[in-house]
C-alpha positions as CSV (number, residue, x, y, z in Angstrom):
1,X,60.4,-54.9,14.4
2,X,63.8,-54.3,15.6
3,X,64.3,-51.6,12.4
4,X,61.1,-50.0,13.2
5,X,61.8,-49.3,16.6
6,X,65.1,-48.0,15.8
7,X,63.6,-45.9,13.0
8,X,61.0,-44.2,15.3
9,X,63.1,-44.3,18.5
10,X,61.0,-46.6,20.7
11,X,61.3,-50.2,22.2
12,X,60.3,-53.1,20.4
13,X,57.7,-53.8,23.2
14,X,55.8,-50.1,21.9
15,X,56.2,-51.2,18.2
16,X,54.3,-54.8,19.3
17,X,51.5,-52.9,21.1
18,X,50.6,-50.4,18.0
19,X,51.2,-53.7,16.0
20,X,48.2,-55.3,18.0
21,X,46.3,-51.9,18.4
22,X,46.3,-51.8,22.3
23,X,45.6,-48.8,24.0
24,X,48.5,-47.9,26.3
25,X,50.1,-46.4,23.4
26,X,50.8,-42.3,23.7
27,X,48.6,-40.9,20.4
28,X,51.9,-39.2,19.3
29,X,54.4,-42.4,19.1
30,X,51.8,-44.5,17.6
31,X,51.8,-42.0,14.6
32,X,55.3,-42.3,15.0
33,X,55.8,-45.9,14.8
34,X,52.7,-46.1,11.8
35,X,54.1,-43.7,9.6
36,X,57.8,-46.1,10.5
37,X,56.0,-49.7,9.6
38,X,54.5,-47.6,6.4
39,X,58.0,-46.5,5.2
40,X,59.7,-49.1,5.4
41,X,56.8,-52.2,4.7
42,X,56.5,-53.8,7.7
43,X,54.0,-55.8,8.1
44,X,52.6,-57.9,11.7
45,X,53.8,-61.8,11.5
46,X,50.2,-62.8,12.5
47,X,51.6,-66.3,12.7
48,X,53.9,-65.1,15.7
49,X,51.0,-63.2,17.1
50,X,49.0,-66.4,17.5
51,X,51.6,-67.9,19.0
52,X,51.9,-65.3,21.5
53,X,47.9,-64.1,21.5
54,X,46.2,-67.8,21.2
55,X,44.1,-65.6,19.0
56,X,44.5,-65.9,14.9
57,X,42.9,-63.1,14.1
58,X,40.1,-64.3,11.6
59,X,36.3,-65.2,11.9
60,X,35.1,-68.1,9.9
61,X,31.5,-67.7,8.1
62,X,29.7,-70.8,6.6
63,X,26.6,-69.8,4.4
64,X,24.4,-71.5,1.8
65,X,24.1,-69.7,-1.3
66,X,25.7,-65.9,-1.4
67,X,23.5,-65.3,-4.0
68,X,20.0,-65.4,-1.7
69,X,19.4,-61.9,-0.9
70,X,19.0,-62.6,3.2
71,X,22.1,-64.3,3.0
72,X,24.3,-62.0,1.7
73,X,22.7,-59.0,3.5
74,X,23.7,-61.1,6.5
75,X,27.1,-61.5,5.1
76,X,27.6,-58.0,4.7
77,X,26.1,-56.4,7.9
78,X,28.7,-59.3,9.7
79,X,31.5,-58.3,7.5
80,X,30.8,-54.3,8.3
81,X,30.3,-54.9,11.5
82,X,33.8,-56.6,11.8
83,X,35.5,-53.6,9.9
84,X,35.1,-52.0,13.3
85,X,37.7,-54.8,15.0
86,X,41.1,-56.4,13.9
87,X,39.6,-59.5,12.6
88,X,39.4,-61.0,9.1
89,X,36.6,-63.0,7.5
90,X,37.2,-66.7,6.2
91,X,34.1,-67.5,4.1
92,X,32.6,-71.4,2.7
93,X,30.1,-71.3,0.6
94,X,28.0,-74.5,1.3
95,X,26.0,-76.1,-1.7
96,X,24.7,-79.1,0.1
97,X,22.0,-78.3,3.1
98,X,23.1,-81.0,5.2
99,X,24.8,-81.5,8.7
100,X,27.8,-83.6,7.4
101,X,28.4,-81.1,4.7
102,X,28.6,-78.3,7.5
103,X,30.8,-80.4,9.6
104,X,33.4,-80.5,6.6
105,X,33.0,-76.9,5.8
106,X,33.3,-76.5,9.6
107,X,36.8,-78.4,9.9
108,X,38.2,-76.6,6.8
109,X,37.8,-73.4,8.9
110,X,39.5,-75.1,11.8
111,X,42.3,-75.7,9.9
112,X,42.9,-72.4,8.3
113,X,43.3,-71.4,12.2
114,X,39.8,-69.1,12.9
115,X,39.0,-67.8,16.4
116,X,35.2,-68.9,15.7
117,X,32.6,-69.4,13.4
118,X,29.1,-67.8,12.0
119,X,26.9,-70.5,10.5
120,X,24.5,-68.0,8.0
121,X,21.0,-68.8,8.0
122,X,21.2,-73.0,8.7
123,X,18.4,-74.1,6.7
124,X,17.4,-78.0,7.1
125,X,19.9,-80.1,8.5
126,X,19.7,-83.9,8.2
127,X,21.4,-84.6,11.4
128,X,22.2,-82.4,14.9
129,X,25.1,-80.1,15.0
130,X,26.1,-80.7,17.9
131,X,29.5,-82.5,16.9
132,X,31.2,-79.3,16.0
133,X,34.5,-79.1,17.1
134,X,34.3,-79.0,21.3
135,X,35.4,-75.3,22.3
136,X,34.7,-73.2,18.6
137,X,33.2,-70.2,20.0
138,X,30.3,-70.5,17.0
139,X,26.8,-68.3,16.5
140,X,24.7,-69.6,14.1
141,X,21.7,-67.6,12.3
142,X,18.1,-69.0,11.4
143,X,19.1,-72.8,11.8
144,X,17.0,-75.2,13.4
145,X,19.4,-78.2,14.6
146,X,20.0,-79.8,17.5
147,X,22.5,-78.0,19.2
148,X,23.7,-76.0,22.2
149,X,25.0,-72.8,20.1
150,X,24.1,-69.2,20.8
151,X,21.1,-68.5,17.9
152,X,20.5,-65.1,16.5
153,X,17.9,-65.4,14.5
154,X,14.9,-63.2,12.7
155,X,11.3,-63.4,14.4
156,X,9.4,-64.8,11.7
157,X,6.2,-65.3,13.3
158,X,6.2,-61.3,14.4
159,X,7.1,-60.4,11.1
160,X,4.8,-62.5,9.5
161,X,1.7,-61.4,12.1
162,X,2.5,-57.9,10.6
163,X,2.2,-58.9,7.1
164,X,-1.0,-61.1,7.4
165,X,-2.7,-58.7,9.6
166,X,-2.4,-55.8,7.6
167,X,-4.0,-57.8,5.1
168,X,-6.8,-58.6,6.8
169,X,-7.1,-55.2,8.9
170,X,-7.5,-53.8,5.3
171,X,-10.9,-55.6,4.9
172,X,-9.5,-59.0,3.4
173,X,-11.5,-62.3,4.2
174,X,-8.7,-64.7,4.1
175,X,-5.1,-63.9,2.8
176,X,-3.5,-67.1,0.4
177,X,0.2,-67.6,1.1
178,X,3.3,-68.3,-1.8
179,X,5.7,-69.7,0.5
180,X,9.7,-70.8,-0.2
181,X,10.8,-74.6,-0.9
182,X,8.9,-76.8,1.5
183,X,12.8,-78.2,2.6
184,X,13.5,-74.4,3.4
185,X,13.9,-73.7,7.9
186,X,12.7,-70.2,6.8
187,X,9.9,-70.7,4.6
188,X,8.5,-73.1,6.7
189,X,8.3,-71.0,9.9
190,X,6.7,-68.5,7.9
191,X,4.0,-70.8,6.1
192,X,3.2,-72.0,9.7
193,X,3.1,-68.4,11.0
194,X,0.9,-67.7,8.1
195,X,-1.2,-70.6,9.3
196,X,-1.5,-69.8,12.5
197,X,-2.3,-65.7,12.1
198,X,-5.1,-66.8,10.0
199,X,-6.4,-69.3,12.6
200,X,-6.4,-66.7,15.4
201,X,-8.1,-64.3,13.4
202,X,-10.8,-67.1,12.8
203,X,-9.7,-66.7,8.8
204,X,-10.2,-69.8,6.2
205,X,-6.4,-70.9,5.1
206,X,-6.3,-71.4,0.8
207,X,-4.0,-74.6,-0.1
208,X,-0.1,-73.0,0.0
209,X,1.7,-72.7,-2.9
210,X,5.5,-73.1,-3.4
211,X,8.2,-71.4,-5.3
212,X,12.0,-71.6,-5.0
213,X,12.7,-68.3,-3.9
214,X,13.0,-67.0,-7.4
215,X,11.0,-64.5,-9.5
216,X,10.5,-66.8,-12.3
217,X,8.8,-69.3,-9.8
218,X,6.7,-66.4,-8.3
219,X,5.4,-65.7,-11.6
220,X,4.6,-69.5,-12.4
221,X,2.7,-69.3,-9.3
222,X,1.3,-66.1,-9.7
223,X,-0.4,-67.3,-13.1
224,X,-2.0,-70.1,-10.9
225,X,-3.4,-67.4,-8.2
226,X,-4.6,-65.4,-11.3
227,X,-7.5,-68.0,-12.1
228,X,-8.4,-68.0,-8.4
229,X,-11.5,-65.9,-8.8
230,X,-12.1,-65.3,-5.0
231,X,-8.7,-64.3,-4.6
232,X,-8.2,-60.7,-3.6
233,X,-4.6,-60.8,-1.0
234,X,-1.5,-63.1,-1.3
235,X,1.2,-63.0,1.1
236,X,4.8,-63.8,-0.6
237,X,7.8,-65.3,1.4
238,X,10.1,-63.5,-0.1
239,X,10.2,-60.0,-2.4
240,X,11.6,-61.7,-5.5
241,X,8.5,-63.9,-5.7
242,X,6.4,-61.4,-4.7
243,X,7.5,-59.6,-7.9
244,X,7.1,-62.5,-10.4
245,X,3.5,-63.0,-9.0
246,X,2.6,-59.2,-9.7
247,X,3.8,-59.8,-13.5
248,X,1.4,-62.4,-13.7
249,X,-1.6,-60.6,-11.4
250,X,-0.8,-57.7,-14.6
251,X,-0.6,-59.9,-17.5
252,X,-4.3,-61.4,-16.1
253,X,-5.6,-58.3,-15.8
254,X,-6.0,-58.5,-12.0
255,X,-4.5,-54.9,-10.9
256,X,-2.5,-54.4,-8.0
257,X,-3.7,-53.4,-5.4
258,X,-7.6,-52.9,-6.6
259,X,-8.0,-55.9,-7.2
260,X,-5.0,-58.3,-5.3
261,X,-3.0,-56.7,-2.7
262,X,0.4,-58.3,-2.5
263,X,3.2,-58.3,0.7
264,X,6.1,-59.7,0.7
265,X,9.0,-60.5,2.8
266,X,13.1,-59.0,2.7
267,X,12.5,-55.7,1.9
268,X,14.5,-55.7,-1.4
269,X,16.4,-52.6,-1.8
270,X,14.5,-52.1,-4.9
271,X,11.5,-53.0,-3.1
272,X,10.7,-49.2,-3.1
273,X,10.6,-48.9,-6.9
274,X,8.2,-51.8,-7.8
275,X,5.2,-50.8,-10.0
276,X,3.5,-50.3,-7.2
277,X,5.5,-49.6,-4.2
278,X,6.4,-53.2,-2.8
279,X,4.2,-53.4,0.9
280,X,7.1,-55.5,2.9
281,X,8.9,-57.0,5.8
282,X,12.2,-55.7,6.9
283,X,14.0,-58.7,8.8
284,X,16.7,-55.6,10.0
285,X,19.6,-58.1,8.8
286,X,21.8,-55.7,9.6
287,X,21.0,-55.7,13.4
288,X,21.5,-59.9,12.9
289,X,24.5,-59.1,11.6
290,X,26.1,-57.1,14.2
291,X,24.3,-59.3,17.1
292,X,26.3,-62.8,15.6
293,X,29.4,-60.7,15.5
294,X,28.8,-59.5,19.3
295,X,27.9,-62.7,20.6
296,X,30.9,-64.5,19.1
297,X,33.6,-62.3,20.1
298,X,32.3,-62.0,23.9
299,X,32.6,-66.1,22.8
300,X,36.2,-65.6,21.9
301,X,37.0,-63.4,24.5
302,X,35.3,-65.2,27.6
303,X,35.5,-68.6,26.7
304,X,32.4,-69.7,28.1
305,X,30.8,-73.5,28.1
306,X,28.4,-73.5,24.6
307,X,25.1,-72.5,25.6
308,X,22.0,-72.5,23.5
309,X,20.3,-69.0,23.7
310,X,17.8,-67.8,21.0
311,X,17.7,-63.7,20.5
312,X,15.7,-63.3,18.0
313,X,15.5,-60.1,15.9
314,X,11.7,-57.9,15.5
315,X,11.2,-56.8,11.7
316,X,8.9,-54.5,10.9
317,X,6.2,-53.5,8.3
318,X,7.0,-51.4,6.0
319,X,3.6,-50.1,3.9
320,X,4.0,-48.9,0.3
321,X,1.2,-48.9,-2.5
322,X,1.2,-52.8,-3.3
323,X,-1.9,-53.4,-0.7
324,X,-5.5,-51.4,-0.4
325,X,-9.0,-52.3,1.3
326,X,-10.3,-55.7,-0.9
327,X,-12.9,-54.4,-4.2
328,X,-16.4,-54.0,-3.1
């Protein structure tokens, strides 16, 4: 620091504030001083700077499964959204969908030295979270334990009101419903928001099948709904199922959408370019993204006594040519 600010003619206390990005800085001498630190390789001891700050600097992220598509569209909107700050991202990947498995992931963090912690998309816990470490600043996303953390989460019943009512605003008497692993947070909010859309709408509710989030299991299932002879909508949890039960509407013979419409739910990038056009819901991960990243800096930054607030997050419909008016 000392050669830097000799090297670009300030004092050490200007080279410390363009090292930790504050403001007070005149535009000119922080090019100065940059173009200094670039010459010569200097680089911030963040070590020293938590000692200073209290702050390290990182964010720790727990999530189950990068490979899911809402996870790591999750992942990425919080990562992007922390491009825009000084902070780095720890992540875990968590196999195990249980609390004491989080609570070990969780302490991990805490001893790589992270100012706070995103919990992605918490599926079924087996016990209350509520014995994370007193004081983390920590935002967790679609879980649903006990606990007195800030929740940012997707509204699943909205999103999935928009998808069964389309379906039956299109003429259909009753819509059947491929829903996620019965253990899955997520795929049972939706089954029961399925459930319930119906109900209101004074609908008959077909028996739920299950799949595992995965195209092959969206085709086993969608074999099964191909024998159903009264079947003529079907409501998928998720888009890669949706797609596996299309195959197998095809290979029966039972076209898309004369004679089965299909939704699903994600809104797949490649939703778009299904054969047909993939009718969807977009969760808007993106905005759930950026909201966890809000709420846990003003967390960091504030300090304030863990408080459990749900925000949840409206998706919306978006129509392609996967759904028509049921066959006459």
């Amino acid at each position: 620091m000392a050669d830097v600010a000799a090297r670009a003619r300030v004092s050490t206390q200007t080279v410390s504030r363009v090292a930790n990005n504050h403001q007070n800085v005149d535009p000119e001498t922080r090019r100065r001083v940059l173009e200094v630190m670039r010459d010569i390789g200097y680089w911030p001891n963040l070590a020293a700077r938590a000692l200073v700050t209290g702050k390290f600097g990182a964010i720790g992220v727990v999530t189950f499964g990068v490979a899911a598509y809402g996870n790591s569209r999750t992942l990425e909107a919080i990562v992007t959204a922390l491009q825009d700050t000084d902070y780095l991202v720890n992540l875990i990947n968590v196999r195990s969908h249980t609390g004491s498995a989080v609570l070990r992931a969780v302490e991990r963090l805490k001893t790589q030295a992270v100012d706070g912690i995103i919990l992605n998309e918490a599926q079924v816990l087996d016990a209350p979270v509520a014995r994370f470490p007193p004081g983390m600043p920590l935002v967790i996303t679609d879980g649903d334990g006990g606990h007195p953390h800030p929740v940012v989460q997707t509204d699943h019943a909205a999103g999935v009101g928009l998808a069964v009512g389309h379906l039956l605003g299109l003429g259909h008497r009753t819509v059947w419903h491929l829903a996620g692993p019965p253990d899955s947070y997520q795929a049972r909010r939706r089954a029961q928001a399925w459930r319930a859309t119906l109900q209101a709408a004074g609908a008959p509710s077909p028996p739920v099948l299950h799949g595992d989030w995965s195209g092959e299991s969206g085709y086993q299932a969608g074999r099964q709904l191909a024998t159903e002879p009264h079947l003529t909508a079907v409501f998928c949890a998720n888009d890669q199922m949706a797609l596996g039960a299309m195959k197998a509407l095809h290979e029966a013979g039972r076209r898309v959408p004369e004679d089965v419409s299909v939704v699903g739910f994600d809104n797949l990038s490649e939703a778009a370019f299904f054969q047909p056009g993939l009718t969807t819901v977009d969760p808007d991960f993106e905005r759930i993204g950026r909201l966890c990243v809000a709420r846990l800096l003003k967390q960091i930054q504030e300090r304030p006594p863990a408080v459990r607030r749900v925000q949840s997050v409206s998706p919306r419909l978006v129509v392609r040519g996967s759904t028509a008016s049921p066959p006459q």
